[in-house]
Kinemage of the C-alpha trace (Angstrom):
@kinemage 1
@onewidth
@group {chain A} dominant
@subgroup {mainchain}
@vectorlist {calphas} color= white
{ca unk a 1} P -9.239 4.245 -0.426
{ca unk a 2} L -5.872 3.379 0.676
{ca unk a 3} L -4.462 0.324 3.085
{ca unk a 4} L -2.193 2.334 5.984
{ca unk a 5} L -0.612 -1.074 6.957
{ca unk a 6} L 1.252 -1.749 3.009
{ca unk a 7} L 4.046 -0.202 1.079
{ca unk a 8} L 5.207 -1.295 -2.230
{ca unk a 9} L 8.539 -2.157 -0.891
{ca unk a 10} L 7.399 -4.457 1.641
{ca unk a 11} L 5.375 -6.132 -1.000
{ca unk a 12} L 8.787 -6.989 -3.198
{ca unk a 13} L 9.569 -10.296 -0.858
{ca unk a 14} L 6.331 -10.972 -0.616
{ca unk a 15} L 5.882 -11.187 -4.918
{ca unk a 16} L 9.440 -13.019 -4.863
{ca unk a 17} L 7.855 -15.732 -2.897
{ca unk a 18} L 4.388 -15.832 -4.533
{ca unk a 19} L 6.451 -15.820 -8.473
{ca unk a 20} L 8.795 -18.752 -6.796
{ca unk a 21} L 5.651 -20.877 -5.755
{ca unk a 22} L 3.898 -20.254 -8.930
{ca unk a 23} L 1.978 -17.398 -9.024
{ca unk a 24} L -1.248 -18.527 -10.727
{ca unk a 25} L -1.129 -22.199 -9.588
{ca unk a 26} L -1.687 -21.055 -5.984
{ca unk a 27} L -2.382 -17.780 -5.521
{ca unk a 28} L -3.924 -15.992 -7.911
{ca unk a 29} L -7.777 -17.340 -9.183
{ca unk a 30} L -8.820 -15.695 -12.291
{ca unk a 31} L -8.098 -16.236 -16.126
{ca unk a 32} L -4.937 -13.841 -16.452
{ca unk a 33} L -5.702 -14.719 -20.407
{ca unk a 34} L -8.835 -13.704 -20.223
{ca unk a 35} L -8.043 -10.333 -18.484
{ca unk a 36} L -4.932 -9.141 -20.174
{ca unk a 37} L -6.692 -9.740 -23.309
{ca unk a 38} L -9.086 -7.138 -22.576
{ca unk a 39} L -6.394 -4.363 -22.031
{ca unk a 40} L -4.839 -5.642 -25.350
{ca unk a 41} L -8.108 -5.173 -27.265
{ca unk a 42} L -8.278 -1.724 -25.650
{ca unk a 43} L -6.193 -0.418 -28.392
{ca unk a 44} L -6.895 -1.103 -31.900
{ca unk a 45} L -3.879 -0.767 -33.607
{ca unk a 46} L -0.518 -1.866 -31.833
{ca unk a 47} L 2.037 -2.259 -34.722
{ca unk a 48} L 5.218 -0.697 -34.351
{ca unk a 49} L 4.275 1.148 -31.475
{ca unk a 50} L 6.982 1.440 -28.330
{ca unk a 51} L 5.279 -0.362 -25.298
{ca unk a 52} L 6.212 -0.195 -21.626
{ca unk a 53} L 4.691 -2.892 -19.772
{ca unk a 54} L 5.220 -1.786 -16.272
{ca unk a 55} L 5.325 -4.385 -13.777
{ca unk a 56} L 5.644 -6.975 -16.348
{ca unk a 57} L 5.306 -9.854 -14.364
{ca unk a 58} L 5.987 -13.171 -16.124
{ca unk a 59} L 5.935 -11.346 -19.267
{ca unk a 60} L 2.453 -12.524 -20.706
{ca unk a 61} L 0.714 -9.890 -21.381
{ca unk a 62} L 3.883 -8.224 -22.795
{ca unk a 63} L 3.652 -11.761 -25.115
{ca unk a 64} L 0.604 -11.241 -25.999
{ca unk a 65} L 1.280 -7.253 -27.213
{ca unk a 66} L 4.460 -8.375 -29.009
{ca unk a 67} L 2.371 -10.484 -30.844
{ca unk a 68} L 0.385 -7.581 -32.227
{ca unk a 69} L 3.499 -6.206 -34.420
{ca unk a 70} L 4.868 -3.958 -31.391
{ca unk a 71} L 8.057 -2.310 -32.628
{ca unk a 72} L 9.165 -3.089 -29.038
{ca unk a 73} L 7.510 -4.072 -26.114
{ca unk a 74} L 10.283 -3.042 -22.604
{ca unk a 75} L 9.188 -5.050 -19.701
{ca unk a 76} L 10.131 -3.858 -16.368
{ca unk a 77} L 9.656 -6.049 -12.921
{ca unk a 78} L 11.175 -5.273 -9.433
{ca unk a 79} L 10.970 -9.183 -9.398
{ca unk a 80} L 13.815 -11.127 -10.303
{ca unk a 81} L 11.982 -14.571 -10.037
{ca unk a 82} L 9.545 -12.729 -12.616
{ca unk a 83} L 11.950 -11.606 -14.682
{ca unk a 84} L 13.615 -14.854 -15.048
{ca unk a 85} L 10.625 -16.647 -15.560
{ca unk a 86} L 9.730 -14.029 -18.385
{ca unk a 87} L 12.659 -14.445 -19.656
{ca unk a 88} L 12.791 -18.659 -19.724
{ca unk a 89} L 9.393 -18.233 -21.724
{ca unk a 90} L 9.752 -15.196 -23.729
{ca unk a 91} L 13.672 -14.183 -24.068
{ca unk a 92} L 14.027 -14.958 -27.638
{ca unk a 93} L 11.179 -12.408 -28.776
{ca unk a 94} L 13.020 -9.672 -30.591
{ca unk a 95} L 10.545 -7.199 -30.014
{ca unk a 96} L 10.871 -7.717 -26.204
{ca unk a 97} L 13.345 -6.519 -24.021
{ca unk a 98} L 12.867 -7.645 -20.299
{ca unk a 99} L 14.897 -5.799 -17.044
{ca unk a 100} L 14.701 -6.257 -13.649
{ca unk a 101} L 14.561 -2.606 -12.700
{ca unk a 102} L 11.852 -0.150 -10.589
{ca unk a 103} L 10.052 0.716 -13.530
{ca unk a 104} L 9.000 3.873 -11.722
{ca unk a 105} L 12.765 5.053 -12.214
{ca unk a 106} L 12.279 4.933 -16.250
{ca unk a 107} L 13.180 7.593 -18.124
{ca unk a 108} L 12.689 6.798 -21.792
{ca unk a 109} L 9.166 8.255 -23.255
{ca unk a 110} L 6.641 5.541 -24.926
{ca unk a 111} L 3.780 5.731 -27.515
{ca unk a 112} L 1.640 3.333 -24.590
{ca unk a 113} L 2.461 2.518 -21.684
{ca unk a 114} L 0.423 -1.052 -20.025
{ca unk a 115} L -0.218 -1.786 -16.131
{ca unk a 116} L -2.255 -4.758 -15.717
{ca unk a 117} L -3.039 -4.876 -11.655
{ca unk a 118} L -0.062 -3.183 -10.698
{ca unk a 119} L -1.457 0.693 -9.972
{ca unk a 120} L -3.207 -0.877 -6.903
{ca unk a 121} L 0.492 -1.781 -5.660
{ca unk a 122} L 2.095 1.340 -6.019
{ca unk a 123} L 2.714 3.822 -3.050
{ca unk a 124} L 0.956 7.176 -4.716
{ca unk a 125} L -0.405 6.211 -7.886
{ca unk a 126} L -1.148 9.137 -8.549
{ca unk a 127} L 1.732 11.027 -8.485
{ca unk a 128} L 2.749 8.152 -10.470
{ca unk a 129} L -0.093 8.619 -13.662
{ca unk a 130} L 1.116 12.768 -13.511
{ca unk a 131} L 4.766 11.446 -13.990
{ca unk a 132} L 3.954 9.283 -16.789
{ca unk a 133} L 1.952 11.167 -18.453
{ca unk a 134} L 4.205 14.205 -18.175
{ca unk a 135} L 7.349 12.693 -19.072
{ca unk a 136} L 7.543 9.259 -20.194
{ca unk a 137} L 4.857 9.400 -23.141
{ca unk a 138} L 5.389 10.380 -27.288
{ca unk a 139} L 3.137 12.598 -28.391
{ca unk a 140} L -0.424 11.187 -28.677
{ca unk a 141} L 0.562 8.668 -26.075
{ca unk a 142} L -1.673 6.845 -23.705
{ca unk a 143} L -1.643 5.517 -20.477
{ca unk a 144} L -3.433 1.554 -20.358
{ca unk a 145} L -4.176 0.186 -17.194
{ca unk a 146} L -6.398 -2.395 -15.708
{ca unk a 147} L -7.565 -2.612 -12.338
{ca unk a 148} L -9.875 -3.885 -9.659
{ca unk a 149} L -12.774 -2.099 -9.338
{ca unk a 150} L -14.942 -1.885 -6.009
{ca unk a 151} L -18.463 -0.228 -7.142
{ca unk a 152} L -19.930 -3.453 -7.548
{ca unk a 153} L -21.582 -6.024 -4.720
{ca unk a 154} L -18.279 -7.421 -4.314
{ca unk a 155} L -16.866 -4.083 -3.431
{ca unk a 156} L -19.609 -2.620 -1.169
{ca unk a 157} L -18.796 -6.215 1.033
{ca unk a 158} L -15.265 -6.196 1.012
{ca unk a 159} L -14.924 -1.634 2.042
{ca unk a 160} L -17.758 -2.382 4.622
{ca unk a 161} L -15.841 -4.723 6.340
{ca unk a 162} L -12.329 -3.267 5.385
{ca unk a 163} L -13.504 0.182 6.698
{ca unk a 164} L -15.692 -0.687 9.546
{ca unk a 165} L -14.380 -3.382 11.058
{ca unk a 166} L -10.416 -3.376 9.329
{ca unk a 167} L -10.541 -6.551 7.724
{ca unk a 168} L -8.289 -6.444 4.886
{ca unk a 169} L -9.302 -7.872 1.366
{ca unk a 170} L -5.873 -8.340 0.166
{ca unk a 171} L -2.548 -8.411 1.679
{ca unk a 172} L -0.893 -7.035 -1.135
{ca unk a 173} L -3.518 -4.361 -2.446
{ca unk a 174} L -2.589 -0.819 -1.287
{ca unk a 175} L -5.044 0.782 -2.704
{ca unk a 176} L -9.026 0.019 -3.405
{ca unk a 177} L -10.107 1.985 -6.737
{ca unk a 178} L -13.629 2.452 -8.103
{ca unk a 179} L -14.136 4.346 -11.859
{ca unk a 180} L -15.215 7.695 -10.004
{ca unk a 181} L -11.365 7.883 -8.413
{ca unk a 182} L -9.848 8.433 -12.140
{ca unk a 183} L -13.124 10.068 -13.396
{ca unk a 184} L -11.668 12.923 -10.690
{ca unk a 185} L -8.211 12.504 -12.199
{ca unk a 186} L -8.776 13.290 -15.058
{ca unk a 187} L -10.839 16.359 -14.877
{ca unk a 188} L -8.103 17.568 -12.310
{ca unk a 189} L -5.275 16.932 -14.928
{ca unk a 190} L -7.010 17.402 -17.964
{ca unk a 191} L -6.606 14.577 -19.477
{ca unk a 192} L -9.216 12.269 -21.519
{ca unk a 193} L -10.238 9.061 -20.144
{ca unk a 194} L -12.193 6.148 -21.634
{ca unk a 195} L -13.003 3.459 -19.320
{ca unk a 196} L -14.807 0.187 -19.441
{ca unk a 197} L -15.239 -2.451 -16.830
{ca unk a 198} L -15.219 -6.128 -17.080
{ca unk a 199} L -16.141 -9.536 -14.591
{ca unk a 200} L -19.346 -8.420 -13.760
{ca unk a 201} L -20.216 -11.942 -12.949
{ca unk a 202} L -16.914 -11.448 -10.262
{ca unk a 203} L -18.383 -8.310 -9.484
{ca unk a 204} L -21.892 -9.523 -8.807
{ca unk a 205} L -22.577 -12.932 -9.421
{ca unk a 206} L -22.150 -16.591 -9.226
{ca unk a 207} L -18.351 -15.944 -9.248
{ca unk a 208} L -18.781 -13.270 -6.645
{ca unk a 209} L -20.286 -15.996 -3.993
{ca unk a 210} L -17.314 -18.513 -5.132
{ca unk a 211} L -14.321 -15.970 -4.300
{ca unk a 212} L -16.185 -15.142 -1.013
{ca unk a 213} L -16.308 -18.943 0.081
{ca unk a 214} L -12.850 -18.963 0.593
{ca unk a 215} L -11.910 -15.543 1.017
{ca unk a 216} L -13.899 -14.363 3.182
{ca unk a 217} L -13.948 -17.240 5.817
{ca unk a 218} L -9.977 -16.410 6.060
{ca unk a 219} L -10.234 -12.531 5.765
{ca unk a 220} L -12.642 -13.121 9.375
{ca unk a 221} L -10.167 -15.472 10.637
{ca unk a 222} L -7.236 -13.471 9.852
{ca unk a 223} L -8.890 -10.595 11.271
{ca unk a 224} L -9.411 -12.996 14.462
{ca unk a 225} L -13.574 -12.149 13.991
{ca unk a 226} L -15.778 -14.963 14.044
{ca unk a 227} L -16.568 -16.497 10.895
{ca unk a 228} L -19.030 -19.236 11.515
{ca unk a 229} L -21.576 -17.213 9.630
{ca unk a 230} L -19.994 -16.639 6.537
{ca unk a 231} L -22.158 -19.571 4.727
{ca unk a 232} L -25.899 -18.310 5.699
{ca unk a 233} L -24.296 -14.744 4.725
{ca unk a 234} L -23.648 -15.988 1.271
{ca unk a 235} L -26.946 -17.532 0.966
{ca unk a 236} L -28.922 -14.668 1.779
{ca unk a 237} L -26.152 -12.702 -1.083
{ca unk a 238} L -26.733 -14.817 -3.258
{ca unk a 239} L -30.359 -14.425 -3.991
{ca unk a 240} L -30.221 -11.192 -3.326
{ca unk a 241} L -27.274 -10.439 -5.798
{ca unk a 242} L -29.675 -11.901 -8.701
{ca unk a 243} L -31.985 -8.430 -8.637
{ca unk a 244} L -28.536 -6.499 -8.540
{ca unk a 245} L -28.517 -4.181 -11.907
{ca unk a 246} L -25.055 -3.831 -13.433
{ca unk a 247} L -23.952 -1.401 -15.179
{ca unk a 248} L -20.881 -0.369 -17.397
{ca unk a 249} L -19.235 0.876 -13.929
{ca unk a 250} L -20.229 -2.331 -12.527
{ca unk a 251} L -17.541 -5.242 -13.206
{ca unk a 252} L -14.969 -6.449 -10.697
{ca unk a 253} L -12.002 -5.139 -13.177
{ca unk a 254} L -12.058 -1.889 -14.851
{ca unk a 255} L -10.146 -0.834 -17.961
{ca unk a 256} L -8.877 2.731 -18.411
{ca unk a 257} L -6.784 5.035 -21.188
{ca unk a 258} L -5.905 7.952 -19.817
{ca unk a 259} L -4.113 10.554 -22.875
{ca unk a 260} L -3.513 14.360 -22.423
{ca unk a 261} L -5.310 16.812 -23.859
């Protein structure tokens, strides 16, 4: 599903501001560690592989691949205060090379290219994924991404609302993805895919009823709906939420590797 009121270039001020603040001081909630070290595990083997980490942000998870043995990792951010904070942290790497560019503009071919919640900003992702994989990979190369994922209670709360009643989750999230959308992809593109998904307790679970505390009492308020009843809502959730069964589709983040046949 895709947001009609967001385009990746209005989101560029909006990520200058949130990277000036301090991105994961005050904005964003979950263990980017964590996370990123689930799309680095992904692949088994990363020495002297050329990486593009596409929308690098502050240059982390491009850290933590360059610590692998990368031949080179090239990190790419539309985000200057990104890049700059990347680069205060990480500039001495050798086997990292930061630029403030639109990484959908690169040219150069890869053996993996890395998203970590970035496809969910882009205009057409999936235009995007046929241009990568078409022209900016080695042979054998591979696609990494990692993404929310709404096939989960989470999910099925936020696209009710968002869909029903246009309440939006995010305000920088253009596009809402579930496994099934890349499952289709791939089949249409013929490509392999491997997928796994992780934060099922965000998905559906304690951590589920925590996020919604906050975020949905302002996602009602910013909608101008009436969100008095938020807290009996979660109560009744999260009981219910306990006889939920998860599955591998099920987690609040899903990790795919998309490679042409």
């Amino acid at each position: 599903m895709k947001s009609k009121k967001i385009n990746n270039s209005s989101l560029k001020a909006k990520y200058e501001n949130i990277y000036q603040k301090g991105a994961y001081k005050k904005f964003f909630s979950f263990d980017k560690n964590s996370i990123q070290n689930s799309l680095v595990k992904s692949i088994a083997n990363w020495n002297k592989l050329e990486v593009l980490d596409f929308g690098c942000g502050e240059g982390d998870l491009s850290n933590m691949i360059a610590l692998k043995k990368a031949k080179l990792v090239h990190s790419v951010d539309y985000s200057s205060k990104a890049i700059n904070i990347a680069k205060k942290r990480y500039g001495r790497k050798k086997n990292i090379q930061f630029e403030l560019a639109d990484a959908t503009k690169v040219k150069r071919k890869y053996d993996v290219i890395v998203m970590s919640g970035v496809l969910e900003h882009i205009d057409a992702p999936f235009k995007l994924l046929k241009k990568l994989l078409k022209y900016n990979l080695n042979k054998n190369g591979m696609v990494v991404f990692l993404s929310p994922s709404f096939m989960n209670p989470r999910g099925y709360v936020w696209m009710t609302l968002q869909i029903l009643l246009k309440v939006p989750m995010s305000l920088t999230d253009i596009h809402f993805f579930s496994p099934t959308d890349f499952i289709k992809f791939s089949k249409k593109n013929n490509c392999s895919l491997s997928f796994t998904t992780i934060a099922h307790n965000w998905g559906g679970g304690k951590k589920t009823i925590k996020d919604f505390n906050k975020r949905l009492v302002n996602a009602l308020r910013d909608a101008k709906l009436n969100n008095k009843k938020v807290k009996p809502f979660l109560v009744w959730l999260e009981d219910a939420i306990k006889y939920f069964q998860h599955t591998n589709n099920s987690g609040a983040l899903m990790v795919c590797k998309l490679k042409k046949k």
